[in-house]
N, C-alpha and C positions, 0 to 999 in steps of 0.2 A: 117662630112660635112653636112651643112645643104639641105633639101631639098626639100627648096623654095629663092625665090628672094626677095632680099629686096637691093634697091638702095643702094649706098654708102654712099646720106645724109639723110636716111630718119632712124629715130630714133623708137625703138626697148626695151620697157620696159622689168624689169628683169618678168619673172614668165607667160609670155604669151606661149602658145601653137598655134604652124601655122603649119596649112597641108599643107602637100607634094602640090607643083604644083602652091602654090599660090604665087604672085605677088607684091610688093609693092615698089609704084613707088617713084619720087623724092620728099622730103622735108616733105613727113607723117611723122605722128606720134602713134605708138600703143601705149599705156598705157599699166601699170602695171595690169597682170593677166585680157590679153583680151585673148578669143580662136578664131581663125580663122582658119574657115575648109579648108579644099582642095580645089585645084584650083581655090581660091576668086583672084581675081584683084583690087586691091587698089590702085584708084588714086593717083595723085599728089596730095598735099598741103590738104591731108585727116587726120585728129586726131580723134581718135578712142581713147573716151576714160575709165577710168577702169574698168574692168567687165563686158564689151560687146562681146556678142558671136553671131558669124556669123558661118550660116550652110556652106553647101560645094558650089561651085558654086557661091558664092556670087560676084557682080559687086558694086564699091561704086566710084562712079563718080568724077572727080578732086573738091577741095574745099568742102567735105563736112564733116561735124562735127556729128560721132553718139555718144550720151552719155549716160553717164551710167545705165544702166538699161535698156537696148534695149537689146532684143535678134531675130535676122533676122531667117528665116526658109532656108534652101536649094532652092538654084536659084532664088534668092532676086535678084532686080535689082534696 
């Protein structure tokens, strides 16, 4: 069982890693082999894409695009 949320339409690449507690809401997108820490909240209509690592705590607001090569610190907003 997983042990985070991920809407029913929001799409879920193979080889990502997401902490417990985290969130993601309708119509995102995670890419292939992104890490999402614990308890991040991921808006709507967000693409996240390959190889971007978000610490714990992270907020990423509806509509926004981070791309590759970005890595967020714990309690990004």
């Amino acid at each position: 069982m997983e042990k985070y949320f991920a809407h029913k339409s929001a799409f879920i690449d193979e080889g990502c890693k997401i902490g417990e507690g985290t969130k993601i809401w309708h119509f995102s997108h995670i890419m292939p082999n992104c890490t999402l820490g614990e308890k991040c909240n991921i808006g709507q209509n967000v693409v996240i894409s390959p190889e971007v690592t978000l610490g714990n705590n992270v907020k990423v607001q509806n509509n926004v695009s981070i791309y590759t090569g970005v890595t967020c610190e714990d309690d990004v907003f």
